[in-house]
Each structure stands twice: as structure tokens, then as C-alpha cells.
C-alpha positions in Angstrom: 14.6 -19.5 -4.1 11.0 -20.2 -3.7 10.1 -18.7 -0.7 7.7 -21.3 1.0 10.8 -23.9 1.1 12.3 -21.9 3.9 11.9 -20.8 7.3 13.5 -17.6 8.2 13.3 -16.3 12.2 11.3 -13.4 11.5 9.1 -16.3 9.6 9.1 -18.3 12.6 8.3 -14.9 14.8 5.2 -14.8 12.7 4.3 -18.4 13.1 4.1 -17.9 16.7 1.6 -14.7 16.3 -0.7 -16.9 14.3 0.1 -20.0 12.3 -2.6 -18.9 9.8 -1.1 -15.4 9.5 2.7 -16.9 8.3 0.8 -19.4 5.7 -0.4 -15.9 4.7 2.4 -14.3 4.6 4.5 -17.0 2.4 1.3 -18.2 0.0 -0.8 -15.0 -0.4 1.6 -11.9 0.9 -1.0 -9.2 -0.9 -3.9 -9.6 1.6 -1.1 -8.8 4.4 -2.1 -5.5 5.5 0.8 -3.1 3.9 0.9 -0.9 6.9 2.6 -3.9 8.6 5.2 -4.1 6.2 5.7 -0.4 6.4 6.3 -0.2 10.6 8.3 -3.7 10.4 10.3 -1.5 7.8 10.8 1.2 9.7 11.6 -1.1 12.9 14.7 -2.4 10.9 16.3 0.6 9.6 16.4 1.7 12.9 18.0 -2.1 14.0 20.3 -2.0 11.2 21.6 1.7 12.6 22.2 0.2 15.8 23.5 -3.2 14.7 26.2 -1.4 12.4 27.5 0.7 15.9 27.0 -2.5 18.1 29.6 -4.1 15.2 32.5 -1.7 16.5 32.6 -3.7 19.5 34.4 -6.4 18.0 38.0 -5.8 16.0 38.1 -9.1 14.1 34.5 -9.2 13.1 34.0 -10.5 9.3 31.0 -9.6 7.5 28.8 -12.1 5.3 27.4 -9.9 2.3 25.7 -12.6 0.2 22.7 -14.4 0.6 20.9 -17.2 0.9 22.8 -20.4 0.6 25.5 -18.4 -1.1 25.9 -16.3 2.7 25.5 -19.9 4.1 28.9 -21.1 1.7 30.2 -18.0 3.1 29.7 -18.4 6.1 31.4 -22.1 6.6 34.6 -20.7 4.4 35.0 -18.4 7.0 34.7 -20.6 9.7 37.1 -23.1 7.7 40.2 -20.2 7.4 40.2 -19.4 10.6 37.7 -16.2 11.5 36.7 -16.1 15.2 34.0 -13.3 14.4 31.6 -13.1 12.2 28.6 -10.6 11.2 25.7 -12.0 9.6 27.1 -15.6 10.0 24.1 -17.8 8.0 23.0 -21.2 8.7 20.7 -23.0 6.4 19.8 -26.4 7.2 18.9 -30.0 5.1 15.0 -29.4 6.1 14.6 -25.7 5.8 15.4 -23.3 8.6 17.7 -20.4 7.9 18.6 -17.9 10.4 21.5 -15.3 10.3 23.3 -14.1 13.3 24.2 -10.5 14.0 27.2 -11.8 15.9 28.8 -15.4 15.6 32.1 -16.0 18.1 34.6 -18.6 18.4 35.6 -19.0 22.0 38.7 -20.9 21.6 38.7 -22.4 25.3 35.6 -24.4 25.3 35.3 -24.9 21.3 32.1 -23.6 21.3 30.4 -20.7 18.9 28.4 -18.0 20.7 25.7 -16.4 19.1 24.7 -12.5 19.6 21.3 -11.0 18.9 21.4 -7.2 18.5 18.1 -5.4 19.8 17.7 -1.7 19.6 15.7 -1.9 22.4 17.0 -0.8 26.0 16.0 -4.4 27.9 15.2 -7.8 27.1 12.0 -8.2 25.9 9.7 -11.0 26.2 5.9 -9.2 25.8 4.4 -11.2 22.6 5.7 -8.2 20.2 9.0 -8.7 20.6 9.8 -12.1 21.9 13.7 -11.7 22.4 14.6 -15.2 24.1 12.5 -17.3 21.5 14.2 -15.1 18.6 17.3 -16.2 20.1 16.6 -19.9 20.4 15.5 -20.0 17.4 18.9 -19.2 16.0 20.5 -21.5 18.6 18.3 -24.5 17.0 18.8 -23.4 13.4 22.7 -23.2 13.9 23.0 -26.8 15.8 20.9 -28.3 13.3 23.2 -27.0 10.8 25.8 -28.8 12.6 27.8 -26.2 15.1 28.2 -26.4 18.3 26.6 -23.3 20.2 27.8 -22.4 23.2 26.7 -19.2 25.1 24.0 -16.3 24.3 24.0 -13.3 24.6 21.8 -10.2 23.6 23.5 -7.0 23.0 20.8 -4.1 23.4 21.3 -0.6 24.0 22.0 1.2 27.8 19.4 3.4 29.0 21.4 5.1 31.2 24.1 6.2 29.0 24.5 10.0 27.7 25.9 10.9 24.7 28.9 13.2 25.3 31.0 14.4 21.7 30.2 11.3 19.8 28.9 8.0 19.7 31.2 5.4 22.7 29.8 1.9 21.3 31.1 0.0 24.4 29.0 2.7 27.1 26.1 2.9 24.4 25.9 -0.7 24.4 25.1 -3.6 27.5 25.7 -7.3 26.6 22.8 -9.6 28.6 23.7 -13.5 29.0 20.4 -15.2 28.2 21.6 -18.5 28.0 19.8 -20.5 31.1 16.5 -18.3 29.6 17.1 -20.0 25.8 18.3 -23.2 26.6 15.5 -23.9 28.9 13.3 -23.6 25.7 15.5 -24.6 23.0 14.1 -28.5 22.9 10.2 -26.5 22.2 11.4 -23.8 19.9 13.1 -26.7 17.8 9.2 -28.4 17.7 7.5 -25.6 17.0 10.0 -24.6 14.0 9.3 -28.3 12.4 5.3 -27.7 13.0 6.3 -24.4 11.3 7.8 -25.4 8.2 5.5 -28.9 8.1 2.4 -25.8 8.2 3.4 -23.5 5.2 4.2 -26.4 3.2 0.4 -27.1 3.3 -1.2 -26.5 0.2 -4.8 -25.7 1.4 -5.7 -22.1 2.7 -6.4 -22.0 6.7 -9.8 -21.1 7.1 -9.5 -19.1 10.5 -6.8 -18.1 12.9 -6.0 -18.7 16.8 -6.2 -15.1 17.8 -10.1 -15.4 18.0 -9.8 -15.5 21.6 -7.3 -12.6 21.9 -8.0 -9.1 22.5 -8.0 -6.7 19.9 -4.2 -5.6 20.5 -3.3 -9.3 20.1 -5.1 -9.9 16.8 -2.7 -10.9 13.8 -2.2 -8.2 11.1 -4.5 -10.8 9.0 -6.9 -11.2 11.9 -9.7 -9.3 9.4 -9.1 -11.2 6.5 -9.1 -15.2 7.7 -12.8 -13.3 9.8 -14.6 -12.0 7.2 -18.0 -12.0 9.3 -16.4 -10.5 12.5 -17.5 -7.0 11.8 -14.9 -4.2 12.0 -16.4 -2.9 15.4 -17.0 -5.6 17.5 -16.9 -7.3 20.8 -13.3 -7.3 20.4 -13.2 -3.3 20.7 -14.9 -3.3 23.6 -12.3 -1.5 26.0 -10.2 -4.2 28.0 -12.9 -7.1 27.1 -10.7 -10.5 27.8 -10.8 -13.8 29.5 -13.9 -15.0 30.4 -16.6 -12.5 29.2 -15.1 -12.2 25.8 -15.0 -15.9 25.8 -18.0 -16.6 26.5 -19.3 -14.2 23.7 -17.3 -15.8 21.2 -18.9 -19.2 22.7 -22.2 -17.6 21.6 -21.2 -16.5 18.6 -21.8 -13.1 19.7 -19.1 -10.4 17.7 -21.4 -7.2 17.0 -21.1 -4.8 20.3 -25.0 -4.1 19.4 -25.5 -7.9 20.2 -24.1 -8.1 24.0 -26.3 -9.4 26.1 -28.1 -6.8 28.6 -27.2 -9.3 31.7 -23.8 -10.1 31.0 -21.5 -8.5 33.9 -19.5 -5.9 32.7 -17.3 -3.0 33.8 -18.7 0.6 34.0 -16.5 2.0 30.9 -17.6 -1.3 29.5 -21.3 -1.0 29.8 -21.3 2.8 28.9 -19.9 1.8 25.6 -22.1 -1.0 24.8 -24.6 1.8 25.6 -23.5 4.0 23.6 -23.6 1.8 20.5 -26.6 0.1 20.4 -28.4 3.9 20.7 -26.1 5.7 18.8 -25.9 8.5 21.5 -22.8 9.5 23.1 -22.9 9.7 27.0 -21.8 13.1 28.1 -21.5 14.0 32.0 -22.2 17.8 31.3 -22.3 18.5 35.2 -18.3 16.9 35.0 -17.8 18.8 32.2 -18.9 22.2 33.6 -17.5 21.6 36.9 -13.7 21.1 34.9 -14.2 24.7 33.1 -15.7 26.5 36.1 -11.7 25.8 37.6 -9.9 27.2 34.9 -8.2 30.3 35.5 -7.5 33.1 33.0 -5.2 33.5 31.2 -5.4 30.3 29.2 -2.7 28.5 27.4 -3.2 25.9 24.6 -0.1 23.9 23.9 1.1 21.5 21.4 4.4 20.3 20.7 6.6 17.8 19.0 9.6 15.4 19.8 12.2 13.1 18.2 13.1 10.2 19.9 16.0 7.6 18.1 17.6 4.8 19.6 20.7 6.2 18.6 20.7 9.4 20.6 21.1 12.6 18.4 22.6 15.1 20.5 25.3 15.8 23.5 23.4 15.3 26.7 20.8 13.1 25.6 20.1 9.3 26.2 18.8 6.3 23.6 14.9 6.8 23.0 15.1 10.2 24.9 12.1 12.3 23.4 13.6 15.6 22.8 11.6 19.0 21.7 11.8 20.9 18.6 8.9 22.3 18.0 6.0 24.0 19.9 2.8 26.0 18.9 1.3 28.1 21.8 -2.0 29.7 21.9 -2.9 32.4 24.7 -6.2 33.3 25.8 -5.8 36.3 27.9 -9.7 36.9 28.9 -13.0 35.7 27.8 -13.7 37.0 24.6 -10.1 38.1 23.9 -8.4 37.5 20.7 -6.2 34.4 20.7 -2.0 35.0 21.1 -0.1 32.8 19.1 3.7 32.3 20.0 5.9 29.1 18.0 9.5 27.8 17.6 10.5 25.4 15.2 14.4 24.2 15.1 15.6 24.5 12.0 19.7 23.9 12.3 19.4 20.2 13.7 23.0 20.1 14.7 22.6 20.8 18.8 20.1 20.4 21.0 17.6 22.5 20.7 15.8 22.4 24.2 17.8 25.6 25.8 16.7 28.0 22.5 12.9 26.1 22.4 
């Protein structure tokens, strides 16, 4: 299938990051930064973990295995013998969209299908990262277009307050969020936007920018540095929490080196200190500060570093989802001035229980 003749959710996610960034991502995927794919990799092995738990909670469920139109076939035979649950139920419509839902379910009193997203976050999330409702209503407008009739939504994410006693207990681990007032209210601009979306990628011509030029740095698309070839790599956009108007009005100018920032413009203390510091090339250093801090510090002195494992899926008895949990630690003791360093460390290397009591 060619892969510009489709658009998938995760597709349309990207679309509403940065238009230029999806054109990107279907015409010309190897100036996508890899790093991107690596963390969006890692972000769904941990989803699929959760998603193949959050599947205990329904008995009847049937899974989908194919793909493609073939897991759209599938799907509708499924529907057509009878199934009232189904995993990975796939929808691909006359003009394009195609979406797969972790959970599809008949509710045989109103006649309606209801969709469930699986998140293996703790909470609904609707921060520009994550964008939980519009991933849902995307799959709402995909699925209606494709002719069913979608009733209720839910999201299914995991319950920060639940411990893990022996094993895994899929209905605490798990809360179920109705989000249907939330989608619907959207549903009629998701449904635009997807069209815009699929009407952009099938664009032949390369965008020659992107819309995240007047986005801080944390908002930039992966491809930000690419489609801005003459934005420098430090830039205005680096200057700490440099937003709204200011950095507006420096893109305005066409002002993007740090070392170009107007002497007059108003800015913040931490702001101003680290314009400073970059057109001189001198760091700023309050040695009084400095000397004051040390002058408090009581021997003997300990230097600590540690490390934790946190997994949505929580690893041992007593702990929650995401809980950050110990395993390792590397102390260093300085008894006097002048004294030779101590060195005391643990490292857990059973894994099986927790390992905070021994640590």
C-alpha cells in the first residue's frame, strides 16, 4: 500500500504538530530525526504491555491480526457473525482514513458500537504531546465514515492509586473514563481537519517552512531544523522561557541568533544574563553565592547518586504504575578536609522482589 494514500491516527497526531512535519514524515521519512522514531518506539512497547492486560477486562473480546484493508475485511466479518467485542477492530474509509480501535463494543440496547482507547498513562491527557480526546475523535470520525454507528467513548488508562499485591488485578490496575461529551463536542472539527489532512500529503510540492515558528523550543516539530535551515541551532528560541510577545516580535524582525537581541528589548533576569552571556562568551558566576553555599556545609560530606526503574506496569508487590523504585546507589564520603574519599554501593542483582528494604 503506498503509504501517502492513507491517513492513519498517529498520521493525523502528527498533522496537528505541524502539517509540514506529516508531509515529511509520508514523502521524505529520512530527514525525520531517528531519535523520534526510537522514543515513539519505546512509548508503544510500553502501550502494547498495557493494552494486552487492559484486554483481560473483556471475556468475549476477538482479536483482528491482519492488516490493512485485509484487518478492515476482518473486522466487518466479525461484526457480520455476531462478535460484540473486538480488539484492533479496523476501519478504512472510501477517501482514506484508517484507524484501529484498541476496543470496539456492541451495546445491544441502544445498537450502537463504543469505542475504547487504551492509554498507559494514569489520566486523560490533553497537553499537545499526548492529545487523548482528539486521538479519540479521530477514531470516532474514521469509524462513522466507514459507516458504523458510534455510540459512547471511553478511555481506559491505568489507576494511580492501585498497588500491586501477588500479581497483576487488570480490573483495580485499570479505570475506564467516559469522554464522550469531551469528543463529541469536537468531532464535527476533527472530521475537517482529517480531510485538510489527507487533501495536504497528497500535495506533491515540498512545504517550504512549518507553523511551529512561533512556538517555543519545547513545541518545535521533530523536523522543525530541517524545513529552518537558516534558524541557527542556538537561537532565540533557546532563550529560557522566551514566548508570546517578545519572541514574536523577534521573529517579526527576523531576529533568530541570541547574539542578535536587541540591547532594549525587555526581558527577564535569567533571560538577560543569558543573552549576556552569549554575545561575550563569558559565563556569569556569583562567586560571593557560591562561597557563601560552601561556607554552610558541614563535615562529613556525602556525595550521592542513584538509579530507579519506573514501568507503567508496576514490577513488584507494594508498588504503584510509574512508581520510581531504587536499585542502585553509589555513595561517596568525605569525612574531613583533605581526607581520602569513602566509597560505599549496592546494585540489585536478583530482580525478582523489591529491592528498597536490602538497598
Amino acid at each position: 500500500m503506498n503509504k501517502t494514500a492513507y491517513l492513519s491516527k498517529s498520521d493525523f497526531l502528527k498533522y496537528l504538530t505541524c502539517p509540514s512535519y506529516l508531509w515529511l514524515w509520508k514523502h521524505k521519512r529520512e530527514v525525520v530525526p531517528p531519535d523520534e522514531e526510537e522514543a515513539a518506539r519505546h512509548r508503544l512497547d510500553q502501550g502494547n504491555e498495557v493494552e494486552t492486560w487492559a484486554r483481560k477486562l473483556f471475556s468475549d473480546g476477538k482479536m483482528v491480526e491482519a492488516k490493512f484493508d485485509e484487518a478492515r475485511q476482518e473486522t466487518e466479518k466479525l461484526v457480520k457473525t455476531g462478535a460484540k467485542t473486538i480488539f484492533q477492530a479496523t476501519a478504512f474509509t472510501e477517501r482514506g482514513l484508517l484507524v484501529k480501535a484498541d476496543v470496539l463494543k456492541f451495546d445491544p440496547k441502544t445498537k450502537n458500537w463504543s469505542l475504547r482507547e487504551v492509554k498507559s498513562s494514569s489520566e486523560v491527557k490533553k497537553d499537545p504531546k499526548h492529545r487523548h480526546i482528539e486521538d479519540v475523535a479521530f477514531q470516532k470520525v474514521a469509524f462513522e465514515d466507514a459507516g458504523y454507528k458510534i455510540g459512547k467513548t471511553y478511555l481506559i488508562h491505568l489507576n494511580k492509586d492501585y498497588v500491586r499485591t501477588n500479581g497483576l488485578e487488570p480490573k483495580k490496575l485499570f479505570a475506564e473514563e467516559d469522554i464522550s461529551d469531551q469528543v463529541d463536542k469536537i468531532v464535527p472539527d476533527i472530521r475537517a481537519m482529517a480531510y485538510d489532512a489527507l487533501e495536504s500529503i497528497s500535495q506533491l510540492e515540498e512545504p517550504k517552512g512549518c507553523s511551529c515558528r512561533l512556538l517555543s523550543r519545547s513545541r518545535h516539530c521533530p523536523t522543525f531544523g530541517y524545513l529552518n535551515p537558516h534558524i541557527p541551532e542556538y537561537s532565540v528560541f533557546d532563550i529560557a522561557r522566551m514566548q508570546g510577545k517578545n519572541l514574536a516580535l523577534l521573529i517579526d524582525e527576523e531576529i533568530y541568533s541570541v547574539h542578535e537581541v536587541p540591547d532594549d528589548i525587555k526581558l527577564s533576569t535569567i533571560q538577560r544574563n543569558q543573552v549576556i552571556a552569549a554575545k561575550t562568551k563569558q559565563p556569569i558566576v556569583d562567586q560571593a553565592a557560591i562561597a557563601g553555599m560552601l561556607e554552610e556545609l558541614e563535615f562529613p560530606l556525602h556525595f550521592l547518586d542513584y538509579e530507579t526503574v519506573a514501568t507503567a506496569l508496576p514490577l513488584y508487590q507494594g508498588t504503584k504504575p510509574y512508581q520510581h523504585v531504587p536499585f542502585q546507589y553509589s555513595l561517596h564520603v568525605l569525612p574531613d578536609p583533605g581526607a581520602k574519599l569513602e566509597h560505599y554501593q549496592f546494585l540489585d542483582q536478583v530482580g525478582k522482589d523489591l529491592p528498597i528494604e536490602q538497598l
